[in-house]
C-alpha atoms as one frame of an Amber mdcrd trajectory, in Angstrom:
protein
  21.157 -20.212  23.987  18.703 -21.753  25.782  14.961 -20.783  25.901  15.028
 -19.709  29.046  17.557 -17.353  28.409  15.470 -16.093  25.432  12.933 -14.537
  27.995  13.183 -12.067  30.584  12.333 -12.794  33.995   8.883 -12.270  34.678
   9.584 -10.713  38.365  12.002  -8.167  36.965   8.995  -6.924  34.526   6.663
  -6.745  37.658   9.577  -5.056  39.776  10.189  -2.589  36.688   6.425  -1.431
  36.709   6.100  -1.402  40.850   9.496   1.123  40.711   7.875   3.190  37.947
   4.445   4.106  39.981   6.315   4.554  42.817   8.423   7.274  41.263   5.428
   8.516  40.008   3.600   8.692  43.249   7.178  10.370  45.233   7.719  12.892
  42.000   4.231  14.210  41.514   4.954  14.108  37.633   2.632  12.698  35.408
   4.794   9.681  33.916   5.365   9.229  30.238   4.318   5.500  28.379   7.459
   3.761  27.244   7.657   2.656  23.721   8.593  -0.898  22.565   9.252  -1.183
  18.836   9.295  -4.992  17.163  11.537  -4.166  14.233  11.784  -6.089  10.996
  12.514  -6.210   7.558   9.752  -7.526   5.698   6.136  -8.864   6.366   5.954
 -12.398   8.159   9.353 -12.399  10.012   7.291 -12.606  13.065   6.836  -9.057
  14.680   3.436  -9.775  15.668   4.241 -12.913  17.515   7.582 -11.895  19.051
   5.170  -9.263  20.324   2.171 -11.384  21.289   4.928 -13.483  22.845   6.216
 -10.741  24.843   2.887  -9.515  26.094   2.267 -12.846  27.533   5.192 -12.999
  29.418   4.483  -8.957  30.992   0.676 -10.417  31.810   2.386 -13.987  33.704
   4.598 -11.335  35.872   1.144  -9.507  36.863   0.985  -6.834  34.503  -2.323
  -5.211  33.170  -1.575  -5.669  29.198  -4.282  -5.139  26.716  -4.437  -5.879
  22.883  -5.669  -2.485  21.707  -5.706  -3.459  17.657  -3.739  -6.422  16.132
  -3.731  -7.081  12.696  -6.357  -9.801  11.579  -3.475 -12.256  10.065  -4.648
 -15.796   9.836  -1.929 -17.382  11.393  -2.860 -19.962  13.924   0.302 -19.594
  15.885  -0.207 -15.923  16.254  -4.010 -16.265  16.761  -2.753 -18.894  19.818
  -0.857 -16.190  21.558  -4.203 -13.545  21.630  -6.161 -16.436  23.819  -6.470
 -14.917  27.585  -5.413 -11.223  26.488  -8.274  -8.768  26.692  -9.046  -7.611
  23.612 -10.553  -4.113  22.600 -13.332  -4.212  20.096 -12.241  -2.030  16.899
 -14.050   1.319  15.724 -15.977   0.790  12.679 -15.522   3.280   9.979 -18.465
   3.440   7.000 -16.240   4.401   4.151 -17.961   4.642   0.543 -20.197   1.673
   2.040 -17.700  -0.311   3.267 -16.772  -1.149   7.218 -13.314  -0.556   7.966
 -11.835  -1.812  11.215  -9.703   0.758  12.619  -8.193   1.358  16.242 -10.109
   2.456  19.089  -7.683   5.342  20.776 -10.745   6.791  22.878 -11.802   3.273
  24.074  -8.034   2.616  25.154  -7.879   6.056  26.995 -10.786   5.054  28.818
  -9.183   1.479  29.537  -6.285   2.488  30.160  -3.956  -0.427  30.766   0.144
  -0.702  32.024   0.516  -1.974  28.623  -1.776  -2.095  25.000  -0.508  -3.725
  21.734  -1.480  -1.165  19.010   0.226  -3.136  16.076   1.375  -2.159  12.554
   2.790   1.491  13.887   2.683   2.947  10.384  -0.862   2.956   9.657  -2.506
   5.372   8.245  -6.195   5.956   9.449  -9.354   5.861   8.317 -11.163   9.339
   7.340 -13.340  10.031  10.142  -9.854   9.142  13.182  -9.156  11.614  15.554
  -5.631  11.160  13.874  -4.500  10.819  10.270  -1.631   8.444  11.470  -1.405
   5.716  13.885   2.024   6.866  15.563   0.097  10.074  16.238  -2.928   7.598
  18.206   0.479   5.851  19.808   2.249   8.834  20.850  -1.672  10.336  22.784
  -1.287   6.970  24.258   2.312   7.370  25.362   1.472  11.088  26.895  -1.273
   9.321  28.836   1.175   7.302  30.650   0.227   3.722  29.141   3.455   1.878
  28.146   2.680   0.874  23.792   4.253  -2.253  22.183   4.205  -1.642  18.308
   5.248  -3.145  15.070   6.879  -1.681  11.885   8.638  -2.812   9.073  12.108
  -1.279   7.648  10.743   0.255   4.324   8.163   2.452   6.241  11.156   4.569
   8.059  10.668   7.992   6.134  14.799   8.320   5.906  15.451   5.090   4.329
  12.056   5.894   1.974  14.434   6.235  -1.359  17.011   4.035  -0.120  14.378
   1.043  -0.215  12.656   1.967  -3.263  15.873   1.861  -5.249  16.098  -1.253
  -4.389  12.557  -2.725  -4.726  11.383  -0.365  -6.824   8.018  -0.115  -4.799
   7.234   3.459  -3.161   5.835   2.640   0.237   3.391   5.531   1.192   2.546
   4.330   4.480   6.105   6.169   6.532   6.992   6.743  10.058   8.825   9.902
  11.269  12.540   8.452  12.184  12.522  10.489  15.519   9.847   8.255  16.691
  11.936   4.986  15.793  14.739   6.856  17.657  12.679   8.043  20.132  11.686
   4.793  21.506  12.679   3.875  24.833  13.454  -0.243  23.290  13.785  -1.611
  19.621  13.553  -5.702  19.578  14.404  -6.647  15.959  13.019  -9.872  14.569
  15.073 -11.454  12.544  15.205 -14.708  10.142  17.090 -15.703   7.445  15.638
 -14.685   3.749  15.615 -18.649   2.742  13.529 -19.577   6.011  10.832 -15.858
   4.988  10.689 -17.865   1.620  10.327 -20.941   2.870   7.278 -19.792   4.506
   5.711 -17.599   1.850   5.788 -20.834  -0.218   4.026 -22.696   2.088   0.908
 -20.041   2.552   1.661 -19.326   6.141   2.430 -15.741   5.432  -0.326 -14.961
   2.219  -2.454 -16.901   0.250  -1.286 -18.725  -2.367  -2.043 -16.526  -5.292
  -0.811 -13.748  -3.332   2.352 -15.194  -2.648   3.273 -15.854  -5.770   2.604
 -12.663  -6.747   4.924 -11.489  -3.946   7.955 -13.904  -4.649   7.941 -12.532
  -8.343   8.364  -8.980  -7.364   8.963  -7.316  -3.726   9.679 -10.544  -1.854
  12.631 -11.672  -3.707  16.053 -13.204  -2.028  18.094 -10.079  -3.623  15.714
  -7.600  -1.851  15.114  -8.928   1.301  18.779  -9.937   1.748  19.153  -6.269
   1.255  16.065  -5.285   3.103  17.918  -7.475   6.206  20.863  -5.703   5.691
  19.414  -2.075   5.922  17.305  -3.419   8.910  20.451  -4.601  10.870  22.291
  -1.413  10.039  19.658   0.906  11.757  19.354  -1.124  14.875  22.493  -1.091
  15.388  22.595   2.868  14.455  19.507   3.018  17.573  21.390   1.424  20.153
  24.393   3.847  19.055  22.443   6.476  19.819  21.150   4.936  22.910  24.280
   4.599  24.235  25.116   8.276  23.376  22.120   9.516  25.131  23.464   7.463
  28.443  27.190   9.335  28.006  24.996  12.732  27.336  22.951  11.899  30.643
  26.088  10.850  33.063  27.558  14.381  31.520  30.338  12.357  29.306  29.269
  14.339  25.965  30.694  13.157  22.792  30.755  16.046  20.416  31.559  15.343
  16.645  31.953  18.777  15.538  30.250  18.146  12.529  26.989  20.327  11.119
  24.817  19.192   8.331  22.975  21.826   6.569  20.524  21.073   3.845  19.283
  23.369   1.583  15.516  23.146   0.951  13.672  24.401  -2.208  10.150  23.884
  -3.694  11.086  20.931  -5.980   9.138  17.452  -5.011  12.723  16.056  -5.638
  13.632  17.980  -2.482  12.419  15.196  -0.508  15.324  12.813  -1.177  17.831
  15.597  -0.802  16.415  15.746   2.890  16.676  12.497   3.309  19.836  12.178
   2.191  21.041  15.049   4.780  19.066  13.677   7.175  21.051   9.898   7.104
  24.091  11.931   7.205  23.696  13.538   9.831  22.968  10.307  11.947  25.752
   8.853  10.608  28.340  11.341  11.625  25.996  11.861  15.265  25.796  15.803
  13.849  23.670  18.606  14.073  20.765  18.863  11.511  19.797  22.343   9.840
  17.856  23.054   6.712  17.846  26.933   4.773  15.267  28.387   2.776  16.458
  31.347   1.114  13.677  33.443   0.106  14.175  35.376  -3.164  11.626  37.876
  -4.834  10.440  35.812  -7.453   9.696  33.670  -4.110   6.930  35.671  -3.413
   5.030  35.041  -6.883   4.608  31.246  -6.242   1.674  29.691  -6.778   0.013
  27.995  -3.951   0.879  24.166  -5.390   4.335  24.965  -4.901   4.078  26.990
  -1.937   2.407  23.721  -0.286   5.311  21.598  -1.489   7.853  23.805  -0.128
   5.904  23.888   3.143   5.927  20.051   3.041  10.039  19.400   2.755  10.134
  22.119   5.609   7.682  19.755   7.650   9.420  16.643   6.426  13.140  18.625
   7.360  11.414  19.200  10.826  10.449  15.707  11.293  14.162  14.909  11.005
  15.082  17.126  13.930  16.082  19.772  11.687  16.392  23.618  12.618  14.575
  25.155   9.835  15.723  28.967   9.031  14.677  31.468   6.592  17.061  33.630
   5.097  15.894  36.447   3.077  17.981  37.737  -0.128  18.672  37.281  -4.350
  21.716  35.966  -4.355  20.816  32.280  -2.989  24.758  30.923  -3.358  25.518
  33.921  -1.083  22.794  33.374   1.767  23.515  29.796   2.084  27.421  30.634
   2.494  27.288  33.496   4.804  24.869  31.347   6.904  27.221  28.341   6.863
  29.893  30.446   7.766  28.569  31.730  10.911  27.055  29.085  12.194  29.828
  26.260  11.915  28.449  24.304   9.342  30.704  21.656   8.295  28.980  19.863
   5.330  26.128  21.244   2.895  23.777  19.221   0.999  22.019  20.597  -2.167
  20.178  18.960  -5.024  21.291  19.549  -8.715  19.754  22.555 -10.508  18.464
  22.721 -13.884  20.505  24.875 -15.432  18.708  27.116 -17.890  17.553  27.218
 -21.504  17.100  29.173 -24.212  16.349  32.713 -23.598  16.191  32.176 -20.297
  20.152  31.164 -19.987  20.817  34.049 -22.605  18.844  36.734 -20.158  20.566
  35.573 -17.097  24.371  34.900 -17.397  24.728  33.439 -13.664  27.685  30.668
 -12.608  25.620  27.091 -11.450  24.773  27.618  -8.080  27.427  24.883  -6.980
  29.987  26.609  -8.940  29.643  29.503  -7.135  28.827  27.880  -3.454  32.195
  26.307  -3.726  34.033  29.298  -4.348  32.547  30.906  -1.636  33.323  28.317
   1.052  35.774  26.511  -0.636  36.943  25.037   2.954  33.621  23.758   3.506
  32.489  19.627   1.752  29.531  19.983  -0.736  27.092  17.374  -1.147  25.575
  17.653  -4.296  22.151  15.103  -4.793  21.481  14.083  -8.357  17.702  14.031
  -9.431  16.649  11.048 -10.755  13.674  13.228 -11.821  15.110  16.143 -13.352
  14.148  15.080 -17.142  10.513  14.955 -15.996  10.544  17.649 -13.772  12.503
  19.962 -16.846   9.252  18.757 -19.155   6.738  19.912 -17.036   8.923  23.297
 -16.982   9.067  23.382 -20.633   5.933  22.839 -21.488   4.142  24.807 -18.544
   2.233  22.149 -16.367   3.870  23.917 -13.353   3.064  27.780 -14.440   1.355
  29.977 -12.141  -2.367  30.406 -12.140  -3.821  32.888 -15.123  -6.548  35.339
 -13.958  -8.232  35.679 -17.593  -9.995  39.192 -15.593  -6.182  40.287 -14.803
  -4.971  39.128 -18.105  -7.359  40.927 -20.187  -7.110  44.338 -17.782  -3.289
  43.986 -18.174  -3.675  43.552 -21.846  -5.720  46.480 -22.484  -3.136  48.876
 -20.546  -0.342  47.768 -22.069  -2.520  48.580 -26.122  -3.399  52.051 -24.513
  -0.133  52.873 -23.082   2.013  51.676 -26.734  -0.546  53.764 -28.776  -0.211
  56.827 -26.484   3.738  56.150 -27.417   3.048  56.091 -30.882   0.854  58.963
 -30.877   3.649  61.274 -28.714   6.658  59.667 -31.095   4.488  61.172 -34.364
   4.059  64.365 -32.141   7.965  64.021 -31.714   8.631  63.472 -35.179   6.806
  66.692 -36.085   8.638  68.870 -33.643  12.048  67.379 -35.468  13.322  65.776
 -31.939  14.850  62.810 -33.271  14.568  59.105 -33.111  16.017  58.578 -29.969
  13.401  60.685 -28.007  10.963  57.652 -29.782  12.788  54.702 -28.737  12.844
  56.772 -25.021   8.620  57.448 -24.951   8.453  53.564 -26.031  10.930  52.720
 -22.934   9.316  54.779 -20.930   5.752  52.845 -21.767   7.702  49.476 -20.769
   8.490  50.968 -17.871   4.565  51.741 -17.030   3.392  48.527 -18.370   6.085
  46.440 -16.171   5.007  48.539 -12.989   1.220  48.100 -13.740   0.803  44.407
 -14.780   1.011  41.434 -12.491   2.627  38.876 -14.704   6.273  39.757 -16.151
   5.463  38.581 -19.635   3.153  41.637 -20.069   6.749  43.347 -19.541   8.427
  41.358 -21.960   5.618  41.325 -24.661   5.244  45.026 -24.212   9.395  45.053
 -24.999   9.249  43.425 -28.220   5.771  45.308 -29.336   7.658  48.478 -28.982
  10.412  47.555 -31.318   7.835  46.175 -33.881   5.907  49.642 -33.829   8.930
  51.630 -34.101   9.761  50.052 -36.766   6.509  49.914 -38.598   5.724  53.793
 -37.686   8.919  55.883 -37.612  11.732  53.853 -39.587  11.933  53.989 -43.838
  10.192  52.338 -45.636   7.183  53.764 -43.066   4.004  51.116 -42.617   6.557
  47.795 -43.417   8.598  46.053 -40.812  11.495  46.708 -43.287  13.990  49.100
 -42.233  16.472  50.177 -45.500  19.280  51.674 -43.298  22.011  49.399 -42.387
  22.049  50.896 -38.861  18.509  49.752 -37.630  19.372  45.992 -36.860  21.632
  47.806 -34.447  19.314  50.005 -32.778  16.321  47.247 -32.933  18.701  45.141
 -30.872  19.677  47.987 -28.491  16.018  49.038 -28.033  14.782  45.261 -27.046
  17.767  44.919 -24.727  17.014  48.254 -22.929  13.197  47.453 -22.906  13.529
  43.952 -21.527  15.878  45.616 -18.992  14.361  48.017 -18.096  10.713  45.975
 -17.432  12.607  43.728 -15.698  13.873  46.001 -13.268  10.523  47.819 -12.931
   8.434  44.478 -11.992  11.241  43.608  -9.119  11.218  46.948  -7.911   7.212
  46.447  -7.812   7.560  43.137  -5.969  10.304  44.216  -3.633   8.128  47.824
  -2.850   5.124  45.545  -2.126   7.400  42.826   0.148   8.814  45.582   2.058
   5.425  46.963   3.005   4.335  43.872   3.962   7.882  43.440   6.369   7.065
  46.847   7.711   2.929  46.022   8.736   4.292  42.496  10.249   6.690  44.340
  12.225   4.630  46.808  13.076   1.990  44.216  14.386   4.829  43.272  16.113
   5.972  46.350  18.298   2.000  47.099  18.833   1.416  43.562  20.318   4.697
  44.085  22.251   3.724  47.781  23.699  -0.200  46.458  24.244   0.398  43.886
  26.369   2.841  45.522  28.828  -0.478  47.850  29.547  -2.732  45.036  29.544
  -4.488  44.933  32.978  -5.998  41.144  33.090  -5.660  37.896  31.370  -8.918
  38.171  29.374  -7.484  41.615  27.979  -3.700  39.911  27.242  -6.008  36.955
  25.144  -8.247  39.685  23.294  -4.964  42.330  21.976  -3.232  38.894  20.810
  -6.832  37.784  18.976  -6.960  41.325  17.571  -3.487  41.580  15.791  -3.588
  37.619  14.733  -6.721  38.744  13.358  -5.102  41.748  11.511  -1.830  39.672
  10.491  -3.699  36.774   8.712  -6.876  38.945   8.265  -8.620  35.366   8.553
 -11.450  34.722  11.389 -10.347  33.744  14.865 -11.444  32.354  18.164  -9.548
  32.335  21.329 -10.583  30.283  24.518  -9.181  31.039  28.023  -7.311  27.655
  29.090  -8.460  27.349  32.766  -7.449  24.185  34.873  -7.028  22.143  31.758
 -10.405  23.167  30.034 -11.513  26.137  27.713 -13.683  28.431  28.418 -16.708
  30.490  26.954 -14.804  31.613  23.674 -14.862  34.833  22.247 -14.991  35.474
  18.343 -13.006  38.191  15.972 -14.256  38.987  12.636 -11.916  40.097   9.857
 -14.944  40.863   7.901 -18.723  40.816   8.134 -19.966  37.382   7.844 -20.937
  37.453  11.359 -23.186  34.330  10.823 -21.322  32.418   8.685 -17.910  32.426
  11.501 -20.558  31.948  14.079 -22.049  28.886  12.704 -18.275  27.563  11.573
 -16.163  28.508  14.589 -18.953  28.276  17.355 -20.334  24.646  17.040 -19.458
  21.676  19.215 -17.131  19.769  16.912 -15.045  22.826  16.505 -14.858  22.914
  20.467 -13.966  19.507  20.965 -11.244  20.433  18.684  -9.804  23.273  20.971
 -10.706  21.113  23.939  -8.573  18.734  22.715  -5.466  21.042  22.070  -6.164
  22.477  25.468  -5.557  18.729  26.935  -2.929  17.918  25.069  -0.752  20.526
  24.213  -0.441  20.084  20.229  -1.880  21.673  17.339  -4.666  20.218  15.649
  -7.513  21.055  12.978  -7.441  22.275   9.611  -4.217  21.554   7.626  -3.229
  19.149  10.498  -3.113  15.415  11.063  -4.499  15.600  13.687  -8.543  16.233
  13.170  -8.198  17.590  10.090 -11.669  17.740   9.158 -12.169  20.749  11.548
 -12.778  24.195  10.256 -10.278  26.341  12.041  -6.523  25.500  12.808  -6.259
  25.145  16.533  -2.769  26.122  18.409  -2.053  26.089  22.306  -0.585  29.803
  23.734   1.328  27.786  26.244   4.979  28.090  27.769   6.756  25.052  28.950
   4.035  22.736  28.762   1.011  24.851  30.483  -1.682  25.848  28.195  -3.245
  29.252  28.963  -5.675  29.246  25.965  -6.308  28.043  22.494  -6.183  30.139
  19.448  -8.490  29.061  15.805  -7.910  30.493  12.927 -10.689  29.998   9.823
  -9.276  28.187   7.292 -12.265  26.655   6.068 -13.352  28.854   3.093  -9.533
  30.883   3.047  -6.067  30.049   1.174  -3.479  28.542   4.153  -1.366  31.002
   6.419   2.123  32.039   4.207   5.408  29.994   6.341   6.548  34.064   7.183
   3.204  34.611   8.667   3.145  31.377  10.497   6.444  32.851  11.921   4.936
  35.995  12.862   2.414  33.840  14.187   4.010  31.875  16.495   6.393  35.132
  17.829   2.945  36.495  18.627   1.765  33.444  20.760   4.871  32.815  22.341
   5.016  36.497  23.427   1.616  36.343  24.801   2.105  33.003  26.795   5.525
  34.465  28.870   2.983  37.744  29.580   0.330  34.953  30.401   2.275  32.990
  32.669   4.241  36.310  34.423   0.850  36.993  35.412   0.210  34.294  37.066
   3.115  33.943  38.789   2.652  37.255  40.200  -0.822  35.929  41.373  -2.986
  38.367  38.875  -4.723  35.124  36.994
């Protein structure tokens, strides 16, 4: 193949771009950037250049191209190919004294060009970015209608994350969503053999010299990046697949597979790879993508370090396309089959379980989970993930590095109950004892004290303490010799056995009634926020009263602070601010300043969350979320999460029933010409 075969006609690239505005200007509809990936498999095949290269060729046919950021690589063919692009100066970040030279997304929005080279797509930003990621600058850029050409390696796709540190044993944290790799409208790879990427690693022209041999020693090695190559070739070729699909889909030729992934998610940090591992599945059998989290009772007691990692594999599950759904219920074998019954699932994925110990595995007989999913769908294949982990992860259980937080004010209160309520036992089984009632009536007053103690404390080894202090002070008070823990009858083993049973029964039936009494109450307020939000607005006479009853019952869901604006035209308005208690001046000076109004400006514009526990502006005080249907925004919602713990996943799905319900009434309005 010739060179000039290599290239694409610079008049078809100028004809491409003409067609485009004209569509634009016919359709009325504000026209989306096209992405162009430059896909490769290590550092120095030539991304940046194949890139550069390509840029040149768009600005020759007449194009407007602009080099937003490109990597400073000292490469004098590279540097060659940046001569007569414009180039946008970099934002300069202080950081702990030092500059950093990071990409200037609000200097390209200004520019805005046909085309910008934003390089090195899986970058992660310097504190003090709008975003936290670079694809998240890229994809502002792409909404904007400016086409992007980016660059990104093979080990950064989040899928292939484990896949490419088993083989180079290197965790890359720097990762890229896959749906944005898929989601690009072309993928060029850039491709040379691993002999020629050595070649030129040797000779400096990729890093220095001490670098490089550093690098030949350990990641760049022929056995990786033959392997690296291989992976890289694979998921092109998996894109254009999919690209090809997408074209069938569009001309109404579907190609259905039948087949349905479902992954089962659970607060283990192992859970990532089981995701992934679903995830690659279901791309390579073209099927749909669901993930499960069954929530038990004990659920509810998690501390908030594992409630944020189970939030995170549901965020990482949704970056994969995944429908996430929440399935409430103890039996967690059970939930996952009926689900996967009804909904056509054809394949499950689920990470090994650590099986218990001790007195935990004497306590609770249960079949493995897997055991018992299998004999409920017996039909259906079972993916089970192994976790490389699981020996560290079963230390850190053992030895308690992952136990919930101790309140030593909670402990001490629970403590003291549990002393009062045993010695008001003792003192009614003496009172027993004189009336001639019998032993049993004892061991029933020291049950019933379990029971008390179980239902009062907050942590369930109160409950089980309490269990085995009852059968000590029967023992030392009521059984002969009296005052000893020696018991002269052959019987008492017996009945000591009996008693501890029925005590650790009993308490732990009393502390999961508590927790299931205290979940159901909290069902029954969400739905009744619910039905009042529902009932409100059909009443509600304007849209300033529809935005102030769903302020009010966000407010009394999360019982957080929160400010609403009224979206009007594509800006916010005068907000208005809800107190859930009364630090008046404190919300006023967090919610009300002008950062915190950029913020919600800025969701307003561009229809996406942002704020607090976001990547996008994540130094903001309040979490900022658009009540919008089908792309219009009719107002922004913060929530104070400055000073507060984050918002529970089932509230954040009360949450979002509560804004979408308010956007339909929102936008009925104004289609019946009230706004």
């Amino acid at each position: 193949m010739d060179e000039m075969d290599k290239k694409r006609d610079p008049e078809k690239i100028l004809q491409e771009i003409k067609e485009q505005e004209e569509e634009q200007e016919v359709t009325g509809i504000k026209r989306r950037g096209k992405l162009k990936i430059f896909f490769g498999y290590a550092a120095g095949v030539g991304k940046t250049y194949a890139m550069l290269d390509t840029a040149g060729e768009a600005k020759a046919a007449g194009a407007d191209v602009v080099a937003g950021y490109i990597e400073p690589h000292a490469r004098p063919d590279t540097i060659a190919l940046l001569e007569g692009l414009e180039v946008l100066p970099p934002k300069l970040i202080d950081h702990k004294g030092i500059k950093l030279r990071e990409f200037d997304l609000d200097a390209a929005l200004w520019r805005k060009p046909e085309i910008l080279l934003v390089d090195e797509l899986a970058h992660t930003n310097a504190e003090g970015c709008r975003h936290r990621k670079r694809f998240q600058d890229i994809q502002e850029l792409l909404d904007a209608g400016i086409d992007v050409y980016t660059t990104v390696n093979v080990q950064h796709l989040e899928s292939l994350h484990d896949i490419v540190a088993s083989i180079t044993h290197i965790r890359v944290n720097e990762r890229v969503p896959d749906r944005i790799f898929d989601e690009a409208d072309k993928i060029e790879l850039v491709d040379i053999e691993p002999e020629e990427l050595l070649t030129r690693l040797a000779a400096g022209k990729i890093y220095g010299k001490n670098q490089a041999g550093r690098a030949m020693s350990n990641f760049f090695t022929k056995e990786n990046l033959t392997a690296l190559r291989e992976i890289a070739l694979r998921r092109t070729a998996d894109q254009v697949n999919k690209a090809v699909m997408k074209e069938r889909q569009a001309a109404g030729r579907d190609y259905y597979t039948g087949e349905h992934v479902l992954v089962c998610l659970s607060p283990s940090p192992t859970n990532e790879k089981v995701i992934r591992t679903a995830a690659r599945m279901a791309g390579a059998f073209r099927a749909e993508l669901s993930a499960v989290v069954v929530e038990t009772l004990e659920a509810a007691e998690r501390e908030d370090k594992v409630r944020k990692t189970m939030e995170n594999n549901i965020t990482l599950a949704k970056q994969f396309g995944a429908k996430v759904v929440t399935l409430y219920g103890d039996d967690i074998a059970e939930q996952i089959a009926g689900y996967a019954k009804n909904n056509g699932v054809s394949k499950i994925v689920i990470g090994r379980t650590v099986r218990p110990t001790g007195l935990s595995a004497i306590v609770r007989r249960r079949r493995n989970l897997i055991d018992r999913l299998i004999a409920l769908v017996p039909g259906m294949d079972i993916y089970v993930i192994p976790d490389v982990r699981a020996a560290v992860q079963k230390h850190r259980h053992l030895t308690g590095k992952n136990s919930a937080a101790v309140e030593p004010v909670r402990v001490a209160v629970d403590a003291a109950a549990a002393v009062l309520l045993l010695a008001s036992a003792t003192i009614l089984g003496q009172g027993i004892e004189a009336c001639g009632l019998g032993e049993m009536n004892q061991i029933m007053i020291y049950i019933m004290a379990v029971i008390l103690i179980s239902g009062f404390s907050r942590y369930r080894v109160t409950g089980v303490m309490a269990s085995a202090a009852s059968v000590l002070l029967f023992n030392f008070f009521f059984t002969v010799p009296r005052f000893t823990f020696q018991a002269v009858a052959s019987v008492y083993p017996f009945t000591f056995l009996t008693m501890l049973l029925c005590a650790l029964t009993v308490s732990s039936l009393a502390a999961r009634l508590k927790r299931q009494v205290r979940l159901s109450k909290e069902e029954s307020e969400k739905m009744q926020i619910l039905i009042a939000i529902s009932n409100k607005l059909k009443l509600a006479a304007d849209s300033d009263e529809i935005l102030d009853i769903c302020a009010k019952q966000v407010m009394k869901l999360l019982e957080k602070n929160v400010i609403i604006y009224h979206a009007v035209g594509g800006e916010v308005k005068q907000p208005r601010v809800y107190l859930s208690n009364d630090a008046e001046e404190m919300a006023g000076g967090i919610l009300l300043n002008e950062d915190e109004t950029a913020v919600a400006g800025w969701v307003c514009k561009n229809c996406h969350k942002a704020g607090c526990t976001t990547n996008t502006l994540p130094g903001a005080a309040g979490l900022y979320i658009p009540i919008q249907k089908d792309g219009r925004v009719f107002g922004v919602i913060g929530i104070d999460l400055k000073e507060s713990a984050p918002i529970k996943p089932n509230d954040k799905n009360v949450l979002h029933v509560i804004l979408d319900e308010t956007a339909v009434v929102l936008k009925a309005q104004m289609i019946h010409g009230y706004l």
